[in-house]
N, C-alpha and C positions, 0 to 999 in steps of 0.2 A: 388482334389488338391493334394492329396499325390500321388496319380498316376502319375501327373503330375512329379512331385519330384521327384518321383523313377525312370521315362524315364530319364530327364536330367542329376541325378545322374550316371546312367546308360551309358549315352552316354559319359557323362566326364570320367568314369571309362575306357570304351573302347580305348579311344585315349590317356590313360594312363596319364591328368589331375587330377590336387588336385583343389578342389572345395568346398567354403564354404557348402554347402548344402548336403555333406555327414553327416556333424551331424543329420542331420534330417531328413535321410534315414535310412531304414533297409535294402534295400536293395544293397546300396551303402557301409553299413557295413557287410553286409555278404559276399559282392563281396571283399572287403580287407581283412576280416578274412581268406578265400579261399587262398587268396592271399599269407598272411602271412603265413599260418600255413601248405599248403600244399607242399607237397615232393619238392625241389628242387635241381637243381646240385650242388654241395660244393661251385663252382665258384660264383654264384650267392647270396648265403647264407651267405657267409666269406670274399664276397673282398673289403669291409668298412674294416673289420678287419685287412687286408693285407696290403692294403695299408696304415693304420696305424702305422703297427709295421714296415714297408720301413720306414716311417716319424720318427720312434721311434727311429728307431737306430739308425737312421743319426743324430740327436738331441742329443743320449748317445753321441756318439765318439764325438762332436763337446762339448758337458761337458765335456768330460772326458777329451780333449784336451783343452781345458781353465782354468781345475782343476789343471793338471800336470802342466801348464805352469811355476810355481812359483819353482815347485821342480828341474826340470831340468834346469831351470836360477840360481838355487843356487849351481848345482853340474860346471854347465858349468861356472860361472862367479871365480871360481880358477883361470884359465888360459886368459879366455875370458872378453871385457869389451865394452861398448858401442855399435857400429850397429854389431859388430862383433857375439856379446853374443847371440843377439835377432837374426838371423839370423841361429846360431847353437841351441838355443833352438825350433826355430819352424821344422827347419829340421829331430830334434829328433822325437819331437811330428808327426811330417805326417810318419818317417817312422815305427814309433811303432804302429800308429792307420794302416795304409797301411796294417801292417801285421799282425794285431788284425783281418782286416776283410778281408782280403785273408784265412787266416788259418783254421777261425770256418764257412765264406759259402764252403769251400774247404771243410772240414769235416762235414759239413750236407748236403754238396750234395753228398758227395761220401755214408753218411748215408742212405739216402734216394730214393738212384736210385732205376731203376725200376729192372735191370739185377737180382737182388737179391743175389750177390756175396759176398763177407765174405768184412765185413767193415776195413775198413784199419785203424785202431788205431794209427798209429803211428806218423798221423799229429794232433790227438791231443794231444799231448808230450807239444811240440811247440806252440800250441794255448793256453795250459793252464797256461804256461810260462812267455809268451806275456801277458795274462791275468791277472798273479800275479803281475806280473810290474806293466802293468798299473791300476791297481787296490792300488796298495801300492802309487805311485805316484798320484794318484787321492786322494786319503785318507789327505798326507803327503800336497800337495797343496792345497784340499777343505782349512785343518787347516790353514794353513796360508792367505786364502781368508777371512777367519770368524775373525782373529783376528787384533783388532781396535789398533795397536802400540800406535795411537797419545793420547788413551784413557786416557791413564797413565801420559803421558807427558800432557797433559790440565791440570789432575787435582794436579798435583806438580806445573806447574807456576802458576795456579789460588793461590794455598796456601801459594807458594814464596813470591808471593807479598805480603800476607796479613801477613805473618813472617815480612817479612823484612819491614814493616810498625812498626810493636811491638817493633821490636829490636831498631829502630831509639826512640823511646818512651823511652827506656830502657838506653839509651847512652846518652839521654836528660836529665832523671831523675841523669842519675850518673856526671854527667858534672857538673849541676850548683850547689853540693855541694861537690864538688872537690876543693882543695886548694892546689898550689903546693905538688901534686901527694897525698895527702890523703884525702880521702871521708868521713864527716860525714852526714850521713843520719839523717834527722829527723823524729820524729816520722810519720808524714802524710806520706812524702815521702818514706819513708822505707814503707808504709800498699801497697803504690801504686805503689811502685817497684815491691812487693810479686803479685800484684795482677795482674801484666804485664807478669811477668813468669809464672804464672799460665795458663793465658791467651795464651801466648806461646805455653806450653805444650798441651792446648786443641786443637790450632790449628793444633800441631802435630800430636795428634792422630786420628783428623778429617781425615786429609791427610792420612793415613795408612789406616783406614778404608775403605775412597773412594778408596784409589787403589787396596785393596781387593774386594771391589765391582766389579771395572773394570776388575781384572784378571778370577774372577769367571764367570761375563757376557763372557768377551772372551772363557774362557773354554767350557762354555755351548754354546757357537754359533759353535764352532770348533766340539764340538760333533758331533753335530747337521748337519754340512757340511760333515764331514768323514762319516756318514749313508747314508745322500742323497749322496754324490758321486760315497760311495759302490752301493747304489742300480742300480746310471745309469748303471754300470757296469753288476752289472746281470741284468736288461732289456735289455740293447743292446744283451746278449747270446742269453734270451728267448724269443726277436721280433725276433732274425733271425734263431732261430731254428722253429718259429711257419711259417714265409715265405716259408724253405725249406720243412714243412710238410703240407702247402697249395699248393705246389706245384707239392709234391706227389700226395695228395689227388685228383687235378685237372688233372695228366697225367691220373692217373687209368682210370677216369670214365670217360675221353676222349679215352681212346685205349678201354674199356668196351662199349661204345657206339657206337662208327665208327671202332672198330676193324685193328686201324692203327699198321704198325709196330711199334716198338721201334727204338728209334734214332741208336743203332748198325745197325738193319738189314736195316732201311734205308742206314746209310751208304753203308753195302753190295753191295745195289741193285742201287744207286747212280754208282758205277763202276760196273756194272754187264755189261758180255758183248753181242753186237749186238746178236741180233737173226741172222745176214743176215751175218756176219762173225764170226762163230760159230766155237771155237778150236775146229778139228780132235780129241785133245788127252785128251778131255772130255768125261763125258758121257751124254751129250745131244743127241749125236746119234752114234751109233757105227763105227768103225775108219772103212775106204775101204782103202783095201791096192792096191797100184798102180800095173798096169801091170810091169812084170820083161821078158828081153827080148829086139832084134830085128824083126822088120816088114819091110819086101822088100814093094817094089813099086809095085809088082805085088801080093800081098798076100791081100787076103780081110780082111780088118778089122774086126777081131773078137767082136760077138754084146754082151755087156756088159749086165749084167742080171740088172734090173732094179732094185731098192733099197726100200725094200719092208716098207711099212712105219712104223713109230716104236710102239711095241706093249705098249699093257696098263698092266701098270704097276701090274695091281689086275686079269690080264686076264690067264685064265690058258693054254694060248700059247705062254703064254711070253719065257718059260724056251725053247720052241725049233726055236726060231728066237734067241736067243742068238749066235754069233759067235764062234767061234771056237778057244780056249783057253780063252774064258769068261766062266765069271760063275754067276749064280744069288744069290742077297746076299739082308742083310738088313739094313737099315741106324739106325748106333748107337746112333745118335741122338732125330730123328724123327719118328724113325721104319716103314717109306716105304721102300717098295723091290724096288730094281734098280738092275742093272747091274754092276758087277766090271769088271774094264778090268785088276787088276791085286790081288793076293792073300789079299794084306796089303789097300786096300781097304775099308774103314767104311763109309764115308759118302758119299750121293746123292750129294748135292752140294755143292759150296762154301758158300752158307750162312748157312748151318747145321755144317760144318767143323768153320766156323769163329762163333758162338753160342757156341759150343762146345768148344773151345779153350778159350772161353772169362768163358763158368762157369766153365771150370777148373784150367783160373790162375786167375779170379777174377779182369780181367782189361776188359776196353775199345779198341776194334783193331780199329786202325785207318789207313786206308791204304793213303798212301802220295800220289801213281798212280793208273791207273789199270794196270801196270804191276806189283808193288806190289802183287797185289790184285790177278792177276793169278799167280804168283810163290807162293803165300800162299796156 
């Protein structure tokens, strides 16, 4: 019977099925432990997590833009009022989030490339700027999400009323021992005058109380919203710095496994030109210089000496098929020997030269044509 159990397990495990009856395999759990615990590519191991923190930070910037919404309808509603207001306050808000997350994926993918060239600091100037904003305006509007105005106002009309109940009691008492305009109180009446102002005064301080209650509850909720606001804020940084460094993680060990170019030298080789129209005034093959001169009609056509094929580049005859006023040199990039055809000569080809130019100024060359791309 367990035999039984551990084929079926087996065979569910194979066609990559979840099956009640692995609990009651061993061998249906050794086959997931294998599973779980052995070497995997980053891709495979992190992209639950990846995709989470895509999810995360679209979730930040959509808080953070319903947090600010109140701060920025208070600076805009100066000038602004009705569809007018709302209309400049959401404009605000898209174009500050807009350039919240242009700025920090712009500087963690320039962080992260694969060129290896000196990171360019100075877009996050800018990013961290954007940041402060919206971070103070998330704070400044969490607060005023958290706090309850009408809190205060309930509990003054609940107490109004029950005032102005006592005082009509109080205006009763002093009325019907009123005589053309002089009050003599008598003794009951005067205890239960004293006892109406008392009365009075407790509901007074009830009312202060309660609206100490209700401003401290606001306080504490307002805290409480300016933390979690602050924090969406640094989550949306550190979901999208963790995307741009899963995305590192996943080129490497995709150009470590298949050995692809880099997105530069694809470019390169995306305009690289025909083999079958191959520039003369490269060094794919050495330039033949044209016949100089006339040829009569009666003159035999001189037989062109055949074009010896080109040598290898590591072969120790290379240096005497060189032509004449060439010389053999070494590529300051890549260090194969090639042929120069002129003194100032370093690199074999245009994607050693476009390499080279890219880790010496630390950009990306993007060529617009291949004529660019030959005059570079």
């Amino acid at each position: 019977m367990e035999n039984k159990i551990n084929e079926i397990a087996e065979h569910y495990a194979n066609q990559g099925k979840v099956n009640a009856l692995s609990i009651f395999s061993k061998r249906q759990f050794e086959i997931a432990a294998v599973t779980q615990l052995s070497a995997r590519p980053y891709y495979e191991s992190r992209k639950g997590l990846f995709f989470f923190c895509v999810i995360l930070a679209f979730v930040c910037q959509v808080a953070s833009a319903v947090s600010s919404y109140s701060f920025f309808a208070a600076l805009a509603a100066v000038k602004l009022t009705g569809y007018y207001l709302i209309a400049a306050t959401v404009c605000i808000l898209l174009i500050l989030e807009a350039a919240k997350y242009y700025l920090f994926n712009a500087f963690f993918a320039d962080l992260f490339r694969l060129t290896g060239a000196k990171t360019d600091f100075g877009i996050l100037i800018p990013a961290l700027i954007v940041s402060v904003v919206s971070i103070y305006a998330s704070i400044a509007g969490g607060a005023e999400l958290a706090t309850d105005h009408s809190a205060e106002l309930a509990v003054e009309s609940r107490f109004e009323a029950r005032k102005n109940a006592i005082r009509e009691e109080i205006k009763a008492i002093t009325a019907r021992n009123t005589w053309k305009g002089q009050t003599w109180l008598p003794k009951a009446d005067k205890a239960l005058l004293l006892q109406k102002e008392k009365q009075l005064q407790a509901e007074t301080e009830a009312e202060q109380a309660e609206k100490q209650q209700a401003r401290e509850k606001n306080e504490t909720n307002a805290a409480a919203y300016r933390y979690g606001f602050a924090g969406f804020e640094v989550l949306f940084i550190a979901a999208t710095l963790f995307v741009w460094f899963f995305r590192k993680r996943v080129a490497v060990e995709a150009e470590a496994a298949t050995g692809t170019a880099t997105p530069t030298a694809r470019n390169a080789q995306a305009f690289a030109p025909d083999p079958q129209q191959i520039n003369p005034y490269t060094t794919d093959r050495p330039r033949k210089a044209n016949p100089i001169g006339f040829q009569f009609a009666w003159q035999q056509p001189k037989q062109q000496p055949q074009e010896e094929p080109a040598p290898d580049a590591m072969s120790n005859n290379a240096m005497r098929t060189v032509p004449k006023g060439w010389q053999q040199g070494t590529c300051e990039h890549c260090g194969n020997p090639f042929t120069k055809r002129t003194t100032w000569h370093k690199y074999c080809k245009t994607e050693c030269k476009i390499a080279a130019w890219e880790a010496r100024t630390g950009k990306e060359f993007k060529p617009k044509s291949k004529k660019q791309l030959d005059l570079f």
